[in-house]
SEDOPA-589137 format. One record per residue (C-alpha): x, z, y; residue in one letter; residue number from 1. Coordinates in steps of 0.1 Angstrom, whole numbers, plus 2048, in hexadecimal, padded with zeros to 3 digits. Layout:
+-----+-----+-----+------+------+
:   u :   w :   v : resn : resi :
+-----+-----+-----+------+------+
:   X :   Z :   Y :    A :  NUM :
...
+-----+-----+-----+------+------+
END
This chain:
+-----+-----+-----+------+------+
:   u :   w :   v : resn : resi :
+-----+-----+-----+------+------+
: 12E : 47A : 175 :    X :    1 :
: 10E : 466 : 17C :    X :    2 :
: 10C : 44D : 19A :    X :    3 :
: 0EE : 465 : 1A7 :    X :    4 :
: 105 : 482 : 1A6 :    X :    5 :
: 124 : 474 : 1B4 :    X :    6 :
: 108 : 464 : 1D3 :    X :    7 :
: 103 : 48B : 1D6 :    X :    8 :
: 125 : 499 : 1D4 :    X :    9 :
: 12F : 47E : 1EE :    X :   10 :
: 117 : 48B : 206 :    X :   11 :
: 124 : 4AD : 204 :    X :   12 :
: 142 : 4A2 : 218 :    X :   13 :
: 12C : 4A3 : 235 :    X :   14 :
: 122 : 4C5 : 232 :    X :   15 :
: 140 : 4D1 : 23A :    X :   16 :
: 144 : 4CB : 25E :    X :   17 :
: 130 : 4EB : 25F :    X :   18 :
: 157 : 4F8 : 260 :    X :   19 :
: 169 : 509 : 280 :    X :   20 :
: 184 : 4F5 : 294 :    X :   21 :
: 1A4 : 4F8 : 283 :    X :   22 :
: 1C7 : 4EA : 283 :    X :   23 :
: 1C7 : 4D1 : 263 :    X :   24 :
: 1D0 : 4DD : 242 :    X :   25 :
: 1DC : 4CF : 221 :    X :   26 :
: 1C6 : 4D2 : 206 :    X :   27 :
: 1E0 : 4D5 : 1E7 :    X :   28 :
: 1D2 : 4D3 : 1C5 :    X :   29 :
: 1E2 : 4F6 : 1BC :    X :   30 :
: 1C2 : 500 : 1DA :    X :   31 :
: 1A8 : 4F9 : 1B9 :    X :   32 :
: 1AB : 50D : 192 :    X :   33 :
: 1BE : 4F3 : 17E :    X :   34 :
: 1A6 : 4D7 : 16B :    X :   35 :
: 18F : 4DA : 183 :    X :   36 :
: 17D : 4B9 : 190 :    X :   37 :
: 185 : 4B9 : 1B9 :    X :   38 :
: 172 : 49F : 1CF :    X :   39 :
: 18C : 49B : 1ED :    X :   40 :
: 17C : 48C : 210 :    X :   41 :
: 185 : 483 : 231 :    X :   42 :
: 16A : 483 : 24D :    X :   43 :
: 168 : 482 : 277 :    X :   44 :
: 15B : 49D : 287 :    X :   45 :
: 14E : 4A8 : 2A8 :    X :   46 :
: 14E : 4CB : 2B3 :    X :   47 :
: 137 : 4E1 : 2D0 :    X :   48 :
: 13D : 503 : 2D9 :    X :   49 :
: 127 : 511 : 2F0 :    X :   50 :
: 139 : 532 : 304 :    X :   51 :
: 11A : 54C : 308 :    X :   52 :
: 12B : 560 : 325 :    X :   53 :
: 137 : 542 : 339 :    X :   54 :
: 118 : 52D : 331 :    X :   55 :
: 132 : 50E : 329 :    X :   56 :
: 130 : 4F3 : 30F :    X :   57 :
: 14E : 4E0 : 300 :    X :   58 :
: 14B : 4C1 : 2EA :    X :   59 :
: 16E : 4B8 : 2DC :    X :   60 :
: 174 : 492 : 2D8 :    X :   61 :
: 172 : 48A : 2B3 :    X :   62 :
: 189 : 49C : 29A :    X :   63 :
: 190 : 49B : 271 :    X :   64 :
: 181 : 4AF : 25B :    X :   65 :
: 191 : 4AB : 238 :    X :   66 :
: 192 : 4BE : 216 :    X :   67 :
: 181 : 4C4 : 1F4 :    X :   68 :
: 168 : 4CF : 1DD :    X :   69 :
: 16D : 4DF : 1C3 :    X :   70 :
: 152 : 4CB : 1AB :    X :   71 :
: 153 : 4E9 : 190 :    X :   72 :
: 145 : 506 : 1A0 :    X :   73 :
: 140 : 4F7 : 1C9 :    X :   74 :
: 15C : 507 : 1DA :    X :   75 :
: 165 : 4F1 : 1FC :    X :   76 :
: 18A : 4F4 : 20C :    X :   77 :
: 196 : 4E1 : 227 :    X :   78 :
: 19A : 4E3 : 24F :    X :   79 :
: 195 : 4D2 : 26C :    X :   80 :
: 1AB : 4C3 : 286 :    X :   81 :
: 19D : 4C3 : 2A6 :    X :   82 :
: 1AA : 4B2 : 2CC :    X :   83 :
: 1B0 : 4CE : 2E6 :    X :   84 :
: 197 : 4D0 : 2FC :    X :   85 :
: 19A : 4CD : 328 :    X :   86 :
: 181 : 4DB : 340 :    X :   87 :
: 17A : 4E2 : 361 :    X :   88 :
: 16B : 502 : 371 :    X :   89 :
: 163 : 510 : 391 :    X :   90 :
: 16F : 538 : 394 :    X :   91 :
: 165 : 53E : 3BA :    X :   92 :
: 15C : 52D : 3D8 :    X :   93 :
: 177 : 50E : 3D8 :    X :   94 :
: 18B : 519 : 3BF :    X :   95 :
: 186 : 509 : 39A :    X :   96 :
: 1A0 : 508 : 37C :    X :   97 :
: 1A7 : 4EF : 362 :    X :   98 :
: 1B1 : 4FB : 33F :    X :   99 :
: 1B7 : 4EC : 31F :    X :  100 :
: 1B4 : 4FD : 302 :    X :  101 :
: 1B9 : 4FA : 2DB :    X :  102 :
: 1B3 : 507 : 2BB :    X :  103 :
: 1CC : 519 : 2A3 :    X :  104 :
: 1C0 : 51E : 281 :    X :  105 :
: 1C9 : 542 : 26B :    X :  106 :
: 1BB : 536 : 249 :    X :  107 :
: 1AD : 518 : 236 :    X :  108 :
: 189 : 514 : 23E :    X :  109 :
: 174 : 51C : 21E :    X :  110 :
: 150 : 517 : 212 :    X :  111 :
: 13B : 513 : 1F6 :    X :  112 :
: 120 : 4F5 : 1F2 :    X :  113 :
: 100 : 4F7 : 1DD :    X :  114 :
: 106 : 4D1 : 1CC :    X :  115 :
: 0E1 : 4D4 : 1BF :    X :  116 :
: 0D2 : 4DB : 1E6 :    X :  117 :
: 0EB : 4CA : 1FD :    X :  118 :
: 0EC : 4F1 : 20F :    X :  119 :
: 10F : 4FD : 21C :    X :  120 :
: 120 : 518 : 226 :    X :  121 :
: 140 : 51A : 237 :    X :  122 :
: 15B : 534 : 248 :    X :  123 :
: 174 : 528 : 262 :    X :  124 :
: 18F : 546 : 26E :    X :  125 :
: 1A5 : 53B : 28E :    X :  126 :
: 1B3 : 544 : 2B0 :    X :  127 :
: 1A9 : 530 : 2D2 :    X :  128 :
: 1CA : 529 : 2E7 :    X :  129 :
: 1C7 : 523 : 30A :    X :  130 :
: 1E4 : 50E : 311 :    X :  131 :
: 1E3 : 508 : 333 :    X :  132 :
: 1CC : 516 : 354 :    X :  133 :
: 1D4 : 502 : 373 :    X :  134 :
: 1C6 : 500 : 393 :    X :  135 :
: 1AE : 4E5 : 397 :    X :  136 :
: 1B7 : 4DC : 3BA :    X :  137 :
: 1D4 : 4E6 : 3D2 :    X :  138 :
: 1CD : 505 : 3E9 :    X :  139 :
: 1D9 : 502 : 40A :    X :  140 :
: 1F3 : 51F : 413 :    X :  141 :
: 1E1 : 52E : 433 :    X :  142 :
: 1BD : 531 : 41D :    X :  143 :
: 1BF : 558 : 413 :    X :  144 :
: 1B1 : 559 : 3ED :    X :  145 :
: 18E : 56C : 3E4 :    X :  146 :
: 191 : 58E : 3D9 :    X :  147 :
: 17E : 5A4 : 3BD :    X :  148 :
: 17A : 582 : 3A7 :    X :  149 :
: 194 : 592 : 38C :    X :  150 :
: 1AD : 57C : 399 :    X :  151 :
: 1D1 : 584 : 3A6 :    X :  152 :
: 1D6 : 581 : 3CF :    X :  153 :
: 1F5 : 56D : 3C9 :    X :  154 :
: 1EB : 54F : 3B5 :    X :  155 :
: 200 : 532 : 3B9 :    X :  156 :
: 1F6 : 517 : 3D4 :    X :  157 :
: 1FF : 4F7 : 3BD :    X :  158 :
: 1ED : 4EC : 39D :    X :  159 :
: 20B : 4E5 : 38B :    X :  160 :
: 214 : 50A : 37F :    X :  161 :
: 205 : 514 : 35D :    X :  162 :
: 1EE : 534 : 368 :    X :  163 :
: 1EF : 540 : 343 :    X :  164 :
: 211 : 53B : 339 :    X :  165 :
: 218 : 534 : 312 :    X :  166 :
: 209 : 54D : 301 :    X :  167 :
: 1E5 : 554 : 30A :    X :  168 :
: 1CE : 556 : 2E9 :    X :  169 :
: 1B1 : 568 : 2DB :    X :  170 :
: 1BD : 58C : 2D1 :    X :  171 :
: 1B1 : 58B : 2AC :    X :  172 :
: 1A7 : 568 : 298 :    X :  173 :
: 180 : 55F : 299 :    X :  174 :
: 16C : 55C : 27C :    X :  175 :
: 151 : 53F : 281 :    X :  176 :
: 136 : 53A : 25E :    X :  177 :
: 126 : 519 : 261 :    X :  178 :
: 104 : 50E : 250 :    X :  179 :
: 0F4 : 4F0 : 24B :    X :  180 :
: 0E7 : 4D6 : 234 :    X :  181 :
: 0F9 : 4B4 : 22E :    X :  182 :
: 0E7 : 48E : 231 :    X :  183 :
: 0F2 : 472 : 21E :    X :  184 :
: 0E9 : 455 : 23B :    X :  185 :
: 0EC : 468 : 25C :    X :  186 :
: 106 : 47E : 26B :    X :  187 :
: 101 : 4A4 : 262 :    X :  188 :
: 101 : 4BD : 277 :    X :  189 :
: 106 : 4E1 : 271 :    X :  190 :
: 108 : 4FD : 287 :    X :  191 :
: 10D : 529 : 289 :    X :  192 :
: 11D : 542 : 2A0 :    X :  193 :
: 138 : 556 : 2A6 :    X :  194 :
: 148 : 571 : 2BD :    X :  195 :
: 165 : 56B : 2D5 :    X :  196 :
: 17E : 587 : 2D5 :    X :  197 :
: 191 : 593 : 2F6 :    X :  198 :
: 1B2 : 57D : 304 :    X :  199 :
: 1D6 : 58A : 302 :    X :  200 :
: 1F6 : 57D : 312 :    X :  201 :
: 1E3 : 56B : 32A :    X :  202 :
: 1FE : 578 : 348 :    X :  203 :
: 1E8 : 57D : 36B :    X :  204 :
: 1CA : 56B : 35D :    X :  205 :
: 1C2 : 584 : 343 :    X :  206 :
: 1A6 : 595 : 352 :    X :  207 :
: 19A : 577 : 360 :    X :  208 :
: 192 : 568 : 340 :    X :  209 :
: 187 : 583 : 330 :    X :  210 :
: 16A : 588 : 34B :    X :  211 :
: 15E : 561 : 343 :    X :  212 :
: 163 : 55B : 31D :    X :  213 :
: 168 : 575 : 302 :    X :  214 :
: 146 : 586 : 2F0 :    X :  215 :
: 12D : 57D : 2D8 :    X :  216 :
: 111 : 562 : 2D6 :    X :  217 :
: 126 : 546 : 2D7 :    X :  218 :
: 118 : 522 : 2C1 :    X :  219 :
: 129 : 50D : 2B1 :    X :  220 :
: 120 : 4EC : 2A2 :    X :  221 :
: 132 : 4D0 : 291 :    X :  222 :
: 123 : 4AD : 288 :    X :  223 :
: 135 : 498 : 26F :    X :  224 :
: 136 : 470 : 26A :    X :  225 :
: 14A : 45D : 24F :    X :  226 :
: 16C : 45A : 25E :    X :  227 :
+-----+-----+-----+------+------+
END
C-alpha cells in the first residue's frame, strides 16, 4: 500500500463517528472474510442528541469509538462506548426531575466507506435506558401536587426514591444512519436522524415520559478526534 493511500485509509477512522451510541464491542477478526486486509482504530468521540418533542439537547462527555475497516471491499464494524448522560428538567410549576440515562446497544454498528471520496455511511441499532428519575428538590408534605400534568397524585416527597424503577427502556431498539465526510487535520463531524419509540416498564412515570420524549425528528451528531 502507498504512503498516499494509507494517509487516506487513516483518515477514514474519523468518519466513523457518524455511528449511534452504543455499549463497546469487540471487533474479532472472524467479524472480516478471512485474508482480508482490516485497518483496526481507536478514536474519542463526542455525541448530541437533540429530543424534537421536549426541545432538549444532550452532549455526552467524550466516549470511544473503536473498530475496523475492512480495506478489501470498505465494510466498517465497530461501536461506541458512550458516559451516561444527567439532566435536569422542570415538569410543572416547582416541580423538576433529574434523570440519567444510558445506552444499550442490540447489534454491532455497521457501515460502508467510499476509500476513493472519504463519504460514509453508518447504521447504529440500540435501546435508551432511563436508569433513574428523581426528584430534583424535596417537596414539602403539606404542598398538594399539580393535577392533569400525567403525573401520579402520590409521588414521593424525597428525592432519594428512584421514580422509574429498574426497568424503564425504549419499547423496540432505534435505528440511527449517520452520514458524513471524514477530514484528515480537523475533527469530523457527522450527523442524521432517527425516531424515538414509546417507553415501557417505566412504573408510575410511564405516561409521563412518553408525553415529553418519544416521536420522530430527533438529530444526532457525533464529532470524532484522535483518541
Amino acid at each position: 500500500m502507498t504512503k498516499k493511500a494509507h494517509r487516506r485509509l487513516t483518515g477514514l477512522v474519523l468518519v466513523a463517528t457518524a455511528l449511534a451510541p452504543a455499549m463497546l464491542f469487540a471487533t474479532p477478526a472472524s467479524a472480516f472474510p478471512k485474508g482480508d486486509p482490516v485497518f483496526n482504530f481507536k478514536y474519542k468521540v463526542v455525541a448530541t442528541t437533540h429530543i424534537k418533542r421536549s426541545g432538549q439537547t444532550l452532549t455526552t462527555a467524550p466516549g470511544i469509538f473503536k473498530g475496523g475497516i475492512d480495506l478489501a471491499n470498505g465494510k466498517l464494524l465497530g461501536s461506541i462506548s458512550l458516559p451516561d448522560v444527567t439532566f435536569t428538567q422542570g415538569i410543572a410549576g416547582p416541580l423538576a426531575i433529574t434523570a440519567t440515562t444510558s445506552v444499550v446497544s442490540t447489534k454491532p454498528v455497521t457501515g460502508t466507506v467510499n476509500i476513493g471520496t472519504l463519504q460514509v455511511k453508518t447504521t447504529s441499532t440500540f435501546n435508551i435506558h432511563i436508569k433513574s428519575m428523581y426528584l430534583a428538590n424535596p417537596l414539602p408534605t403539606n404542598v398538594p401536587l399539580p393535577i392533569g400534568i400525567g403525573l401520579p397524585v402520590s409521588l414521593p416527597t424525597a428525592p432519594t426514591v428512584n421514580l422509574v424503577g429498574d426497568g424503564c427502556t425504549t419499547s423496540k431498539p432505534i435505528s440511527v444512519t449517520m452520514a458524513g465526510k471524514a477530514s484528515f487535520d480537523k475533527p469530523s463531524t457527522f450527523n442524521g436522524k432517527f425516531t424515538i419509540p414509546p417507553f415501557i416498564n417505566c412504573g408510575a412515570m410511564t405516561e409521563f415520559i412518553n408525553q415529553q420524549i418519544p416521536g420522530p425528528g430527533n438529530s444526532f451528531s457525533a464529532t470524532a478526534s484522535p483518541s
